[in-house]
N, C-alpha and C positions, 0 to 999 in steps of 0.2 A: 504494500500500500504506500501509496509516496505520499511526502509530509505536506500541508499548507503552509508553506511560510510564511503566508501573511500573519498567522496568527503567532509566529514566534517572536519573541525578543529581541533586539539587537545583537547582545553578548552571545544568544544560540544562534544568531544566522551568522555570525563574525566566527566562531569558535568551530562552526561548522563547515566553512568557506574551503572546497576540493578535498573534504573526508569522504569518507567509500566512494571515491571514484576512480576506482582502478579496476575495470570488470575484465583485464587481462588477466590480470594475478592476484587481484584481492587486497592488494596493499590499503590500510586504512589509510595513507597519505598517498595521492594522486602522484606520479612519476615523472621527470621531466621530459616532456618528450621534444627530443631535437632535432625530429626531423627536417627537411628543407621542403620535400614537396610529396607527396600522398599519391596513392595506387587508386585510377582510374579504371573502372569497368567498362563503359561504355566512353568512347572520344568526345562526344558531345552532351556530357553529364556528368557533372563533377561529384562529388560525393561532400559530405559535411567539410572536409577537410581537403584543400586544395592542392595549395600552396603556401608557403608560411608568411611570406609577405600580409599575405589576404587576412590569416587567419589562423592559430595553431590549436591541440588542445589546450597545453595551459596556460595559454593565454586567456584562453575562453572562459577556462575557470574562474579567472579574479576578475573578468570583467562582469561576469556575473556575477558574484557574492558584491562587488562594489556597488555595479546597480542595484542590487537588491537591497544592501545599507543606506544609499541618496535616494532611492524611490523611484526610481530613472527606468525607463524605457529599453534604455538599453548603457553600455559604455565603448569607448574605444582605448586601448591600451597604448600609448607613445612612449618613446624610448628617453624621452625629460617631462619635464613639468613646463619648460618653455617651448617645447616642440607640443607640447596639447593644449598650449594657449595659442599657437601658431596653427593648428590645424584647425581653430575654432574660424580663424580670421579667412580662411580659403571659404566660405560660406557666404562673403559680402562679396558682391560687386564692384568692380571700380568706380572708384569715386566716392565709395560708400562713405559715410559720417559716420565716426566713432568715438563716442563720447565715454570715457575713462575718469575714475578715482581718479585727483589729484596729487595724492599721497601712493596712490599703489608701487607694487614691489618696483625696483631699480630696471630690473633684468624685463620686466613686461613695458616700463617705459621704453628703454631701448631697442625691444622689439617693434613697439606701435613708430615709436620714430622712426625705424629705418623702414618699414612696410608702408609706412604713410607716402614720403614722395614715391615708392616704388611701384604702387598698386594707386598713387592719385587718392587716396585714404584721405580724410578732411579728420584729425585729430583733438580732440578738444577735450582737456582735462578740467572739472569743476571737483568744486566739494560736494560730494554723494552723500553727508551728514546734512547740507542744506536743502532742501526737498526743496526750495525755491528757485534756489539757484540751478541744481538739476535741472530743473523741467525749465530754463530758461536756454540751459546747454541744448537741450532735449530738442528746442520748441521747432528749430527747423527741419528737423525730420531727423530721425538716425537710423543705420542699421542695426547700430549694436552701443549694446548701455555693459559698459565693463565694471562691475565692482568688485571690492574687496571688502571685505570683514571678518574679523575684524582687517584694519589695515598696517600692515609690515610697515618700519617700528613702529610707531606711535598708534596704535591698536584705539584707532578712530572704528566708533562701530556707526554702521548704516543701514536703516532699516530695509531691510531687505522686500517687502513685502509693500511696502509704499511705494521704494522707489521702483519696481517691478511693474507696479502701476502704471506709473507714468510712462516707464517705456515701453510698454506695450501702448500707450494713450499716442505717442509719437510714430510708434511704429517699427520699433525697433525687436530685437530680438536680448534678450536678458541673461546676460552670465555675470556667475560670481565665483572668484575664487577664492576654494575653502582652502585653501591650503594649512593655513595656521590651525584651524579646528580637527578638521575629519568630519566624517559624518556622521562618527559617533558621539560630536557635540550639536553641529547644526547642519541640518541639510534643507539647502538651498529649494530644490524643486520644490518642495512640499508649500515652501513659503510663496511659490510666484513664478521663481527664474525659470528659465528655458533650458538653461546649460549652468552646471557646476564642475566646475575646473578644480584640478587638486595637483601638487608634485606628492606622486606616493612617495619620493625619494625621504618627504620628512616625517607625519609621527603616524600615517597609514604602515608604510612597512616600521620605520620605530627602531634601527638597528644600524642605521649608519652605512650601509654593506651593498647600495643598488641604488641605480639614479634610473627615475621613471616617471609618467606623469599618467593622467584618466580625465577623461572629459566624458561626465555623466550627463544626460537628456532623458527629457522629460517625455517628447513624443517620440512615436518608432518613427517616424517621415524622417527627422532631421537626424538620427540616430544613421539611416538609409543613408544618407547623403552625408555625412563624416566619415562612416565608413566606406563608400566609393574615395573620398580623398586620401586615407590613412594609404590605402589599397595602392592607390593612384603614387601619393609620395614616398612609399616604401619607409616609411617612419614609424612604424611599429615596436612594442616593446618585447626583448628576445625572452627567452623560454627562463634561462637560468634567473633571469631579473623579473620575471612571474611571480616565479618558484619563490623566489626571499618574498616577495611585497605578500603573496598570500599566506604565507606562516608568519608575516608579522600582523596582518590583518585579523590573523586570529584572535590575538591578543591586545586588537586595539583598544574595547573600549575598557579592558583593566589599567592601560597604560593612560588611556586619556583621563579617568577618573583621580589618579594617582597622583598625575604629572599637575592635572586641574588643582586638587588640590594643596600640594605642597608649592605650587606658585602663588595661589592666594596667601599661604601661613608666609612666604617670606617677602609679599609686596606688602602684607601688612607691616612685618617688621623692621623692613626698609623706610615704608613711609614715616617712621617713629622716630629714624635714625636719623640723627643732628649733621652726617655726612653725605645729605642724602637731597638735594634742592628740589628736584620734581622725580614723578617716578606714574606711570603709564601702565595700569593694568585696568582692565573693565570689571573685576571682581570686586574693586573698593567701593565701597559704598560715593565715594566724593567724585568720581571718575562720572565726567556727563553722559558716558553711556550706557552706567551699570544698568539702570531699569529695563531699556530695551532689550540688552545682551543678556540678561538674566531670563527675559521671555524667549528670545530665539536660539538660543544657545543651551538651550537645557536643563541650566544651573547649574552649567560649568563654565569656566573662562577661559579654559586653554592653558599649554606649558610658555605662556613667550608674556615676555615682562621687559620696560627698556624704563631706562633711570638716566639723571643726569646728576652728576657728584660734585660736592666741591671741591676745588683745586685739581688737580693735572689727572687726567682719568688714564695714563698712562700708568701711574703709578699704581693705580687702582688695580687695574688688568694685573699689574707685577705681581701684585699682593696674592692671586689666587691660585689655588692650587687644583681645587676640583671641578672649578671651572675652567672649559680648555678654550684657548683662544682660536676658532675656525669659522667658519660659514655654517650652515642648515642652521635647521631646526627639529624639533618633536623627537629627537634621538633620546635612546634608554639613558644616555652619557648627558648632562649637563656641559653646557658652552655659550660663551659668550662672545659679542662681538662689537664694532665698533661700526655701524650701514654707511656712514659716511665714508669711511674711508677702504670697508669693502664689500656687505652686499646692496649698496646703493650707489656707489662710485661710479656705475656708467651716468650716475644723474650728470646733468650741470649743475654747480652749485646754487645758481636762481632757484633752481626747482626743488634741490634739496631747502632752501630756504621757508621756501612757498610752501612745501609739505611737513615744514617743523622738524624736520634732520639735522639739526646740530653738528659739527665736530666732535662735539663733547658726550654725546650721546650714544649711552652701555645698551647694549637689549642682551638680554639673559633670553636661554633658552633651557627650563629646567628639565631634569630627567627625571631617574628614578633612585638615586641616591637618597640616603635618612636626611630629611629634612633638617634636621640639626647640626647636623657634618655641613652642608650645605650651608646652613645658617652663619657658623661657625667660622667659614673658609669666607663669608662675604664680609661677615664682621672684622675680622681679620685684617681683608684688602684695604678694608675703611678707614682703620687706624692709621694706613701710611698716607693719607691724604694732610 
């Protein structure tokens, strides 16, 4: 008898994601399979499984257990997080109008920059927390309403479900990337959006070990037509980087619970801290967007926190021990980093300005470490200020 998964859990459809699916040999974990291309019966009838470009088994497997966690129609699997925001963009037209977060990630700005003269793209970055101003960005038609939420560093949230509104009111098509959350805090389609973008590279897979990205949808039509692209651009994500992102999918939403909570206990204790000037988490009650984020988000906040210290925040980074100085996020490992000067550096500084990116400004990304070691190793870096 086969299960309704509608009627399961999150934590059972996540923990469940490519078990008993090996009807070759029975393995409770699905096998990787590496093939390049698949045994045709007939020349003019392909069988479930083609070519791998197109399509593999497990691949197939995490696109389904993903869609299945965003509520999604369907998903595509791509070999980044900025290669599934890229394959989002083959879906507009030239010339199209694409109105973007102002603050959103560094690496998506300089994607829409350099696709905008290339493709005749008409670029327009507003604040997506101003519902005003949106739909003034909005008001001359778009094809596409890009946001983020919360938004990389400064974890500006946007209501998702207002401004979904509007762009569908303009005409547009609605994506949001979940990257910072998963779906196991907030998923997008349920709220509105059209498309939910995610890099599994950060706390979907949760392990540091495989760089990849998912672009979930809401209807099969456009689901159709992403996947002729993936198909088309050979961008796909390989078997072995499946294989990681779905045994850590298992365990997302004990990691997202975990990591949720031990960033609120140390944004609380940051904000108390006298070496501590401002500090950006949507869990704090004083944060302008705790109420919202507390309804869309679950009553979680995510592992990502960013602060601005006083005196020389170089000194600060020296101080730490268990925080390790790199890129990503949502990893079991706690890390910290500096978006100015690397995962926002493609910006111009204007725009680092305009989106409240600092020099000076720390974004933590907590793990899974004891909250007090953690606490410990920050209190620590603070005293050499």
């Amino acid at each position: 008898m086969s299960r309704d998964r509608t009627r399961e859990g999150l934590a059972t459809r996540a923990a469940r994601a490519g078990i008993n699916a090996d009807p070759g040999h029975g393995g409770i974990v699905a096998p990787i399979n590496v093939a390049a291309t698949y045994v045709r019966e007939d020349p003019g009838v392909p069988g479930r499984f083609d070519y791998a470009r197109t399509d593999a088994p497990t691949r197939a497997l995490l696109a389904e257990a993903v869609a299945g966690l965003e509520g999604g129609a369907g998903a595509c699997l791509t070999a980044s997080g900025m290669a599934a925001i890229d394959l989002v963009l083959n879906l507009l037209p030239p010339g199209a109008r694409v109105v973007a977060a102002h603050d959103c990630y560094g690496g998506t700005q300089r994607l829409f920059n350099a696709r905008g003269p290339q493709r005749g793209f008409e670029i327009v970055y507003a604040d997506a927390t101003d519902l005003a101003a949106l739909e003034t960005a909005l008001a001359p038609g778009a094809a596409l309403l890009f946001l983020e939420t919360p938004s990389n560093p400064r974890l500006r949230i946007t209501d998702i479900e207002a401004a979904s509104a509007l762009g569908h009111a303009a005409g547009a098509l609605v994506a949001v990337d979940n990257t910072v959350l998963s779906p196991a805090i907030q998923r997008p389609l349920e709220l509105g959006a059209d498309i939910s973008v995610s890099s599994l590279t950060k706390i979907i897979n949760g392990h540091s070990d495989m760089v990849g990205g998912v672009v979930c949808v809401r209807e099969a039509a456009l689901q159709e037509n992403l996947a002729w692209w993936l198909n088309a651009s050979g961008t796909g994500l390989g078997p072995f980087d499946a294989f990681l992102a779905t045994r850590g999918l298992r365990t997302l939403p004990l990691r997202a619970k975990a990591q949720s909570e031990a960033a609120l206990e140390l944004a609380g204790r940051l904000a108390r801290h006298a070496g501590v000037i401002r500090i950006d988490y949507p869990g704090l009650a004083d944060h302008p967007g705790h109420g919202l984020a507390a309804r869309q988000q679950a009553g979680l906040f995510g592992p990502l926190l960013s602060l601005e210290v006083k005196g020389d925040p170089r000194a600060f980074l020296e101080g730490l021990e268990l925080f390790t100085l790199a890129q990503s996020l949502g990893g079991a490992e706690s890390l910290v980093s500096v978006p100015a000067l690397m995962t926002h550096a493609a910006m111009t500084p204007e725009a680092r300005a305009h989106a409240g990116i600092s020099d000076s400004l720390v974004r933590l990304s907590v793990g899974l470490e004891d909250v007090d070691d953690l606490w410990r190793d920050l209190e620590t870096a603070l005293t050499r200020l």
